[in-house]
N, C-alpha and C positions, 0 to 999 in steps of 0.2 A: 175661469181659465182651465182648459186639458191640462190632464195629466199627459207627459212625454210618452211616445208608446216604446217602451223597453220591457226590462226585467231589472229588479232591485233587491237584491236581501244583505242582511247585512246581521255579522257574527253568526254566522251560521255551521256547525260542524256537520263531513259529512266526508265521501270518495271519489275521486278524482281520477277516469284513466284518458290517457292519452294513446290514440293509437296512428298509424300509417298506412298505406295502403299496397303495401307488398303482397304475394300471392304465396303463403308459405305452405310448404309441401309437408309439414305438420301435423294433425288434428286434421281438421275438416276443410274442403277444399275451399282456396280464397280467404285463409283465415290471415288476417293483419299481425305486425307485431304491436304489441301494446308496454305501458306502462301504469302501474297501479300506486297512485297517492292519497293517504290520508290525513285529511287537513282538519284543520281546526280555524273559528275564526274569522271565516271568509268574508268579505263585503263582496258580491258579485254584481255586476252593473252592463248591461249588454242590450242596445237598440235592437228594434227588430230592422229586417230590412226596409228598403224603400221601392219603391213602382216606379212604373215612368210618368212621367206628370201628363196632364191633362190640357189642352189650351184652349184657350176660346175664341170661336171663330165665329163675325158677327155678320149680319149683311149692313154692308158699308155703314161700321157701328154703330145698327140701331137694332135693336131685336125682334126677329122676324122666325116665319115659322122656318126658315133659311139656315138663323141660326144654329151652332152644333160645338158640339167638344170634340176636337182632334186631340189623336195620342202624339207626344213628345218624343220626345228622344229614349230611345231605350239603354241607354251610357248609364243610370242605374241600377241596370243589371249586372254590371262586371264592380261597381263603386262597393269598397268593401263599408264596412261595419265599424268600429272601434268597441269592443270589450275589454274593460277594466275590473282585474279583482286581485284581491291581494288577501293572503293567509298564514296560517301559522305553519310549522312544517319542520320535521328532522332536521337536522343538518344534514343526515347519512344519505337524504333524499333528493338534498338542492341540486347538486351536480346532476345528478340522472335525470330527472328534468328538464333544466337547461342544456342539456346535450342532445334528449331526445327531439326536442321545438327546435334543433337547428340553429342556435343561439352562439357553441364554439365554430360551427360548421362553418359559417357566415365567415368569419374570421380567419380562417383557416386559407394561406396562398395556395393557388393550384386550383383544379376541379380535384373532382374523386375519379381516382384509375376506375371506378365503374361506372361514374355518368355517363349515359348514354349522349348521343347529338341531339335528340329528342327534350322536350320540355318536360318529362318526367325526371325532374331532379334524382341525387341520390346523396346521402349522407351516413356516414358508418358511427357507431357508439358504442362503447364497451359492451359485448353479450350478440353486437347486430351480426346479421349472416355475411358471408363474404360480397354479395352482393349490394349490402346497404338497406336503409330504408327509405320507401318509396314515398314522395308525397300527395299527398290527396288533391291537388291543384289540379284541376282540369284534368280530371281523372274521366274515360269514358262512359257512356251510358251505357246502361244491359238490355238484353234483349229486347227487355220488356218497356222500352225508354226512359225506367225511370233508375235513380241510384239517391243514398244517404246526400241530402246537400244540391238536390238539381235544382235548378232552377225554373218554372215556371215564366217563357214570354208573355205578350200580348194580346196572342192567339190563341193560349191555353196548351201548349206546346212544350213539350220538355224542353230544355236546352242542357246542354254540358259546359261550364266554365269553361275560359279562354287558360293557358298555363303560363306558368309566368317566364319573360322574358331573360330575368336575370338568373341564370343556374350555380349562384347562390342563393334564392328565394326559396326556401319549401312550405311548405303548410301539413298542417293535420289536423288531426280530428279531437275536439276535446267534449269529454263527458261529464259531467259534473250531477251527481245526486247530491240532494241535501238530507240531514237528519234534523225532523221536528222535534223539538222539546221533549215531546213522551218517549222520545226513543224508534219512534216507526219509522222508517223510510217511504216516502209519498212520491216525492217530486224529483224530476231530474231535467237539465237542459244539454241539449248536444251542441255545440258550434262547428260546422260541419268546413272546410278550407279553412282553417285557423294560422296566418301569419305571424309569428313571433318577431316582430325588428331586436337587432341586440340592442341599440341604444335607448330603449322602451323598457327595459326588463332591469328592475332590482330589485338587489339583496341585502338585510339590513339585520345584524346580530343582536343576540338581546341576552341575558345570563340563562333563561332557561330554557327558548325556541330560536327560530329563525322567520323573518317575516318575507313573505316573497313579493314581489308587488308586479303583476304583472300585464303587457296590453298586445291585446291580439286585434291585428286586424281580418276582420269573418267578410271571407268571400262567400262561401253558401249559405244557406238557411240555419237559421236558429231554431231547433227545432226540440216539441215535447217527448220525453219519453222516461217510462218505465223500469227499465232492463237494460243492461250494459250492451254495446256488440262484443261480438266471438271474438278473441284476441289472443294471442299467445303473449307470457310477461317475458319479458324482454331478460329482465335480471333475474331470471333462473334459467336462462339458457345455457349458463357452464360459463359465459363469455369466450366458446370458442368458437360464437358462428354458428352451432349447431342447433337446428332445433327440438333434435331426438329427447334434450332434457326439459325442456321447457313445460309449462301447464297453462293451463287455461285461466286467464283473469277471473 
């Protein structure tokens, strides 16, 4: 029997940023806002994506040199992902979190006086610019056709995610490194469209930590890396919107 094709670790400590895809006029150009947590703890569990299936197409079912594999529907390129992981965590940090995933925002009646008509969501969080923060859902491609999270067709062809219809949906980007037992930093995964649903997400208190338990559904790729992206931290922006105080995750 295969093993499932995901990612699995489990008690693992290590940092955590979450970022969005605003254009801040900050540090370096196109740099995101972000958010920096460190967790303890983590069980992290995340599929990788799927293709489009394969069919089989016979000469009048019997196998001939006729026969062949036609491509399926490509409807799993927009089917998200389900990542589950849950960790230990501040208290001081649970809120800033579930604020910046869009989790009170959901909830929250009205749009935002700065959504655009456009499917580029927007949502605001204590420290965010007057503008809000941008989500990474069907965010365009660069020049170059390719961006963090594209998606690869059939053809070998970039694509850009569709955005989501409901503008209260956002998505972002989450990074997650882990820390091996000696102490080194090795490994990290990125979930690149990360959906937070609010009724997916909990918090559960304990006398010494906070445990977070949380599920994203991953519109883009699941992808390896190294090094954090360029991000500005959100909670040292002064919380007046400005980004003149902020620094660099």
């Amino acid at each position: 029997m295969s093993a499932p094709s995901g990612l699995n670790y489990s008690g693992r400590d290590g940092e955590m940023h979450i970022i969005d895809n605003s254009q801040s006029t900050a540090g370096a150009a196109a740099t995101p806002w972000g958010i920096k947590v460190l967790f303890s703890q983590m069980d992290f569990n995340v599929p990788f994506q799927q293709r489009a299936e394969e069919l089989v197409r016979l000469d009048r079912e019997r196998i001939t040199t006729d026969a062949h594999l036609q491509l399926g529907s490509e409807e799993n390129m927009y089917t998200p992902v389900n990542a589950t992981f849950s960790y230990a965590l501040s208290s001081k940090q649970v809120d800033a979190v579930l604020q910046f995933v869009g989790v009170d925002w959901a909830q929250i009646e009205g749009a935002s006086p700065n959504a655009p008509t456009t499917e580029a969501n927007r949502w605001t969080v204590q420290g965010t610019p007057a503008a809000g923060l941008v989500t990474t859902k069907g965010r365009a491609l660069t020049g170059s056709g390719q961006y963090g999270g594209g998606r690869i067709d059939s053809k070998g062809s970039a694509i850009a995610l569709l955005g989501f219809a409901d503008r209260k949906k956002v998505a972002v980007d989450v990074e997650v490194i882990f820390q091996e037992r000696d102490g080194a930093r090795k490994f990290g995964y990125r979930l690149n469209e990360a959906h937070f649903a609010p009724g997916e997400q909990t918090v559960g208190e304990s006398a010494d930590f906070v445990i977070v338990s949380m599920t994203a559904m991953v519109y883009g790729e699941v992808e390896r890396f190294t090094a954090f992206s360029r991000a500005l931290d959100i909670t040292l922006s002064g919380g007046s919107g400005a980004a003149g105080g902020a620094s660099l995750l």
